[in-house]
N, C-alpha and C positions, 0 to 999 in steps of 0.2 A: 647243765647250766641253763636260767634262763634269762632269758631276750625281755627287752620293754615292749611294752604293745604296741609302739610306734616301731620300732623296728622289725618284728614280723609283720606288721602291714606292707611295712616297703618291701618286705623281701618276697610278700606274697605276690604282688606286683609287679614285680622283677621277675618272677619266675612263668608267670601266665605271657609276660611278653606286652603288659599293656602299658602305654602312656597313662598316668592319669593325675587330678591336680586335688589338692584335698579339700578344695571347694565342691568339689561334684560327690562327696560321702557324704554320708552321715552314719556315727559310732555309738550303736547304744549300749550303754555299759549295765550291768544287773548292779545294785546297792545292797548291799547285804541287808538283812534285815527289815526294806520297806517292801510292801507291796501296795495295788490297788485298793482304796478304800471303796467298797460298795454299803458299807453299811448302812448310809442316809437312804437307798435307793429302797420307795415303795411300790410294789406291782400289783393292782387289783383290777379284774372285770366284773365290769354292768351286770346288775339282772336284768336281761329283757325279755317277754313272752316273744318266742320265733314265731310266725307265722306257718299256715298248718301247710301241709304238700300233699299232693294225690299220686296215687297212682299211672304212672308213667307219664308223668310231666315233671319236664324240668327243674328242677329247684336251687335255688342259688342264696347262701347267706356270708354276708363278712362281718366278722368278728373282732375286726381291726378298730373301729369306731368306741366298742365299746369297754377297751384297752384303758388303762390308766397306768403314767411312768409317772413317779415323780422322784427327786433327790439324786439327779444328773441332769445336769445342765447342757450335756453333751448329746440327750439320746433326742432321737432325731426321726423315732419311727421302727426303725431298721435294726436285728440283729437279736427282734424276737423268734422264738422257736416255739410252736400250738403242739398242741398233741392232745389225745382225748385220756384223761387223768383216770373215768374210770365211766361205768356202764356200755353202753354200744349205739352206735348211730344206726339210722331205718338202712335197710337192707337195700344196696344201689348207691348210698354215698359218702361221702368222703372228708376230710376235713384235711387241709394242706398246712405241711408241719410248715412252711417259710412265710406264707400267704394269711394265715389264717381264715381262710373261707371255706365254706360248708357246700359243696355241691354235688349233685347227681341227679338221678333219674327215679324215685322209688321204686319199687317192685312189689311191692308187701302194702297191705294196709296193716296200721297199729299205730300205737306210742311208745318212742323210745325214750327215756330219759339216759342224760349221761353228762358228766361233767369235763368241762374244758380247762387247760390250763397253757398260761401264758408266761414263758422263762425269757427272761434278760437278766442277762449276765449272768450274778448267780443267786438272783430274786424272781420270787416264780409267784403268779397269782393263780384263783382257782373260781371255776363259778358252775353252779347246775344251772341244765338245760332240758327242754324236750321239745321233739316234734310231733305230732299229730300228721299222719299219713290218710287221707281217706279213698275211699274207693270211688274210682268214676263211675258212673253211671251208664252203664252201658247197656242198650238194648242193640240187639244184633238179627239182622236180618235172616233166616232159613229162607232159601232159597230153593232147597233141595225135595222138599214136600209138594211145590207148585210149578209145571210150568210157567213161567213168565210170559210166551206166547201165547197171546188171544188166536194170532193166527190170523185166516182171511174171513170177516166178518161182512157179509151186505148191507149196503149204506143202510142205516134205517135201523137194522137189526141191535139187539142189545145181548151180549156174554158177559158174562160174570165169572171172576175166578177169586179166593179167598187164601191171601197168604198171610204167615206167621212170623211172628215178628219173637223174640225172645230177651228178657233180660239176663244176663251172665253178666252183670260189671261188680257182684257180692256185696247190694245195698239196693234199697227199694228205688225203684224210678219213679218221679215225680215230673206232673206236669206234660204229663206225655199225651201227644195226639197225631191223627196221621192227616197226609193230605196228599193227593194225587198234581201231577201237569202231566199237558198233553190234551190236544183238544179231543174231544170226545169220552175223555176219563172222568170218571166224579165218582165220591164215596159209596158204596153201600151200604144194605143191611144182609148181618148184623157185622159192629162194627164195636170189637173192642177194646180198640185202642185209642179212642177217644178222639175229639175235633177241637181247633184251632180255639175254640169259643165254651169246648165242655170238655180240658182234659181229665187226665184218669191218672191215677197209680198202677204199677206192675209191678208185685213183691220179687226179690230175690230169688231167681232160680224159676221162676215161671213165664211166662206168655204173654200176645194177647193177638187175636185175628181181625185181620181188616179186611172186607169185601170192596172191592173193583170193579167199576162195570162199567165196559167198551163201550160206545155207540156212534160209530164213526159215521160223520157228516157229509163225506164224499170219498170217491176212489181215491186209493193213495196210501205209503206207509204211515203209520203212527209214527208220528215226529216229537224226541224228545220226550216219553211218553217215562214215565218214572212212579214208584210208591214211597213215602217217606213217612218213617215215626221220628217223631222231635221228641226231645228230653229235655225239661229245662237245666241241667247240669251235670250232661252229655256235651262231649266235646265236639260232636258232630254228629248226624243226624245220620241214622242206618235208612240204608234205600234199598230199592230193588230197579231194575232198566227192564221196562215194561214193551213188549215189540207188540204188532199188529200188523193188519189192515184192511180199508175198506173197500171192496169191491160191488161192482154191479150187481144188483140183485137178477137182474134178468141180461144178462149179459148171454145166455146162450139161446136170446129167444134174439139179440140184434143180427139183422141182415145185410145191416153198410154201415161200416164205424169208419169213418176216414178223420182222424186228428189232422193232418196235413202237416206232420213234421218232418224235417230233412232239413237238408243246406238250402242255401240262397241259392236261386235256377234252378233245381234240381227238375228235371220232369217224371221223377222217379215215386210215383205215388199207391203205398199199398192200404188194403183194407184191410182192417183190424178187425174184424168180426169174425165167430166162428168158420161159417164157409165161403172162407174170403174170395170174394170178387174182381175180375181184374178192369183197370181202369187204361183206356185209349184214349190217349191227351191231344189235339188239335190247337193249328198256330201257334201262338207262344204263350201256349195255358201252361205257369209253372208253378214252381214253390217259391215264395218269397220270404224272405227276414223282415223287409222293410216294415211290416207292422203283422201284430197275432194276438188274436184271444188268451191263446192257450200255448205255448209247447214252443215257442222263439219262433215260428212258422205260421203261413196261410198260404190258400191258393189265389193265386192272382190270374185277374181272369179281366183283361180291356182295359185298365184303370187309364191309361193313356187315352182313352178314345176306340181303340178297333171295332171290331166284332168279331171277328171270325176265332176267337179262343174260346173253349170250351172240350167238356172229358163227358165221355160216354161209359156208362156201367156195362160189363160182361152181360148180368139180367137183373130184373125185375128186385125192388126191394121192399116197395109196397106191397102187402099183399090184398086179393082182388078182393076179399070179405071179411071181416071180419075186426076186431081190435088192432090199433095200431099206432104207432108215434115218431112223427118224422120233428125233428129239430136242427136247427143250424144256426151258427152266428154268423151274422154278412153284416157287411162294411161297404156302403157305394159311395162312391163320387161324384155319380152322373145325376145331372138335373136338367136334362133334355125331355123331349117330347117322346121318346122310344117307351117299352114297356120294358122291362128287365127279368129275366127269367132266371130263378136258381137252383128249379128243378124240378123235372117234368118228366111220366110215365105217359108218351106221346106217339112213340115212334111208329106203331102202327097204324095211327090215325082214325081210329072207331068211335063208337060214341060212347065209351069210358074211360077215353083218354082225359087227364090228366094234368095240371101243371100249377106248381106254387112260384108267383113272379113279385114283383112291389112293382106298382101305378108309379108310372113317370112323374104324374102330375101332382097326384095329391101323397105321394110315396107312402103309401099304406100294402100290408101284404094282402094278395088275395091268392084265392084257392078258386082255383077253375076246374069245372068238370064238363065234360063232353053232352051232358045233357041236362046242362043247365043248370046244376044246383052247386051252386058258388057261395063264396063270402068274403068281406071285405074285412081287416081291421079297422078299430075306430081313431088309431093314434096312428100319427104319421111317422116314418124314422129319417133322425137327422141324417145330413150329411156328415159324410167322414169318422163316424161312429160305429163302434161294434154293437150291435143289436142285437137279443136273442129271439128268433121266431120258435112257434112249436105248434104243433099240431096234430089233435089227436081222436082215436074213433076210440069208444068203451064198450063193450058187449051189448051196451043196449041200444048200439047204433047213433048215438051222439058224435058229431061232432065238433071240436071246439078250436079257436084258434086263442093261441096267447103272445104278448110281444112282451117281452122284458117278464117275463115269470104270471103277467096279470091276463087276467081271461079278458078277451076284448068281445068274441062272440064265438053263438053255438047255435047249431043244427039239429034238431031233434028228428028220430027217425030215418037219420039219413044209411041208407044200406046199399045204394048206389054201387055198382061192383066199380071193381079199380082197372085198367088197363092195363097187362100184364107183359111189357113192355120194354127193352133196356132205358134205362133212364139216362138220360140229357142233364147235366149238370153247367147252368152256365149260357145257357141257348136253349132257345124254345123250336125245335125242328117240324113249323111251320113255316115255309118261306113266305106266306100271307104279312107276316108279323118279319118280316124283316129278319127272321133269326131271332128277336129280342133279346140282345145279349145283356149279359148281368157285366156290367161294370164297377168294377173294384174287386173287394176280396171277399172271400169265403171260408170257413174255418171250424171246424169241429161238426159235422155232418154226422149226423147218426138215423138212422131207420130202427123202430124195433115192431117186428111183427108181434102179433097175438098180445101186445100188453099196450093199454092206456096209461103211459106212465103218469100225468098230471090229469085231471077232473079237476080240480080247481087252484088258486093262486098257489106259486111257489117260488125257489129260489133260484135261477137257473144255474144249474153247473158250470162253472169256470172253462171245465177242459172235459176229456173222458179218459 
């Protein structure tokens, strides 16, 4: 027997258990005989030339743009299906059968050609395509042929080291050249990887070497020190992290290196030189923060007014004949009548005693010796200012004073022997002279026996 269609509906409904009103269906019935007409419905894609892609760079294309529906009134974008109709896309990417976009990563250089096609409903359009992949340009740093380490080089001194630079990106590099950072780096010769103003080509599968050469302007590591070849269409620039640094050329000839670094008060003061010397501090001679040349640190030594601060050397750092170079940066703040003393080979009291002080009055440094043969600088040092003094004897008995790196005056023939002494740092122990305490600070003190490090104008060292 059969039932009308309204009456199995009810009785389907009756039987699940649900309420329901026949506003809330809708009943589609099949017609025998009709269906969807798609026959109006045209589907064609664009020629367009894609843009080329390289080698392991992203590539992104949509396809959606250059789509054409026409003869439905109803399409709306939506409810096409892509697919690649025929050839093969570059190796790495992809074409999204609901999306219609082309993307990936390449891998491969070459050209793929391949045709796409675009289905709605059941009209399908079809178009060729190619990409062009090319290869980036890679030059690649070897690293493994050179150490990178200059190592410890003496200020002044010049190393040179030659590293190789490689292209592997399977296409000539153009536009290539190198260039160094880091102070004390600059190009050499030979140099064939070309400069910033004359690059060069490197064919496929070959080379090219660039010279390096260290010459480090003071003690200290090489900072930020680097070699680079640029490609002009290289995605980034192959380097190498260059290390170093520059130390003292006569570092095992100094005999008092006191930097004065430590905490704020500290009375905790050692010497930096090979056969370090020990330092006996008096009153309230300490380390201070409140101002420094060099290293967060000085020694403070009466800036209030006292006398009685001041540090005596174990022994002797002058030596009695021969070449020599005493240098220190001071800072006073006294501008009284006293003379100020900031270091003096005294103690014995002979007549080759000793003592480098600045004049109260005209605040100029002077060099005092026990028998007489002294000198004065020609420029005076401000108040409340770091100053560098130096002082120096050269083999041929000269000696010279300089303030701020300039030669101010020199002694010729002077061979005067030296006082062999502990030395006084800070007080002149003559009690004739009041003590003459050096008031304010003092900072980077160095002694070096047997070498005149300046003869004439230079830059004075920051720190040591």
């Amino acid at each position: 027997m059969k039932f009308p269609v309204r009456t199995a509906i009810a009785a389907s409904l009756l039987l699940v258990g649900v309420t329901a009103h026949a506003s809330d269906y809708y009943i589609v019935t099949p017609v025998k005989g009709r269906t969807v007409n798609t026959s109006a419905i045209q589907v064609a894609l664009g020629q367009v030339t894609l843009a080329d892609a390289k080698v392991g760079t992203a590539y992104t294309y949509d396809f959606k743009p250059n789509l054409q529906v026409s003869g439905d009134a109803s399409y709306t974008g939506f409810g096409v299906s892509w697919a690649v109709a025929s050839g093969s896309l570059p190796a790495g990417m992809t074409l999204n059968a609901s999306t219609g976009v082309l993307s990936g990563t390449p891998t491969a250089a070459g050209t793929s050609a391949f045709s796409v096609s675009a289905t709605y409903k059941t009209k399908a359009g079809q178009q060729g395509y190619q990409v062009v992949v090319a290869n980036v340009q890679a030059i690649v740093a070897l690293a493994a042929n050179t150490d990178t380490n200059f190592g410890a080089v003496p200020v002044g001194s010049t190393v040179t080291k030659t590293f190789t630079f490689s292209n592997t990106g399977g296409t000539a590099a153009n536009g290539v050249y190198a260039e160094v950072a880091g102070t004390g780096l600059a190009l050499g010769t030979p140099n064939e990887c070309g400069t910033a103003g004359s690059p060069v080509s490197v064919a496929e599968g070959t080379s090219c070497q660039v010279t390096v050469k260290y010459t480090p302007a003071g003690v200290g590591a090489l900072q930020g020190g680097l070699v680079r070849v640029n490609s002009s269409a290289a995605t980034s620039p192959s380097s190498l992290a260059l290390a170093g640094s520059g130390v003292d050329p006569y570092d095992a000839n100094v005999t008092l290196k006191l930097p004065f670094n430590g905490a704020n008060d500290s009375t905790s003061i050692a010497d930096a030189s090979p056969a370090a010397k020990t330092l006996t501090l008096y009153g309230a001679a300490k380390l201070t923060t409140t101002t420094a040349q060099a290293g967060g640190a000085s020694f403070r030594l009466n800036p209030d007014g006292g006398t009685t601060n001041y540090a005596v050397v174990s022994s002797a750092a002058i030596p009695a004949s021969g070449p020599f170079t005493f240098e220190a940066w001071v800072n006073s703040n006294y501008s009284g009548s006293d003379a100020q003393a900031i270091y003096n080979q005294y103690e014995n009291g002979t007549a080759t005693r000793t003592v480098i002080s600045l004049d109260p009055t005209t605040r100029k440094f002077n060099w005092g010796h026990g028998q007489g043969a002294s000198m004065t600088s020609t420029t005076g040092v401000p108040l409340n200012t770091w100053t560098h003094v130096a002082i120096t004897r050269d083999a041929a008995n000269t000696l010279r004073m300089f303030v701020g790196g300039k030669l101010e005056v020199s002694l010729a023939n002077y061979s005067y022997s030296i006082e062999q002494s502990k030395p006084w740092i800070g007080r002149f122990n003559n009690i004739s002279y009041s003590g003459a305490p050096f008031r304010g600070y003092i900072d980077e003190l160095r002694v070096t026996a047997g070498v005149a490090r300046y003869t004439a104008d230079f830059t004075p060292p920051s720190g040591l």
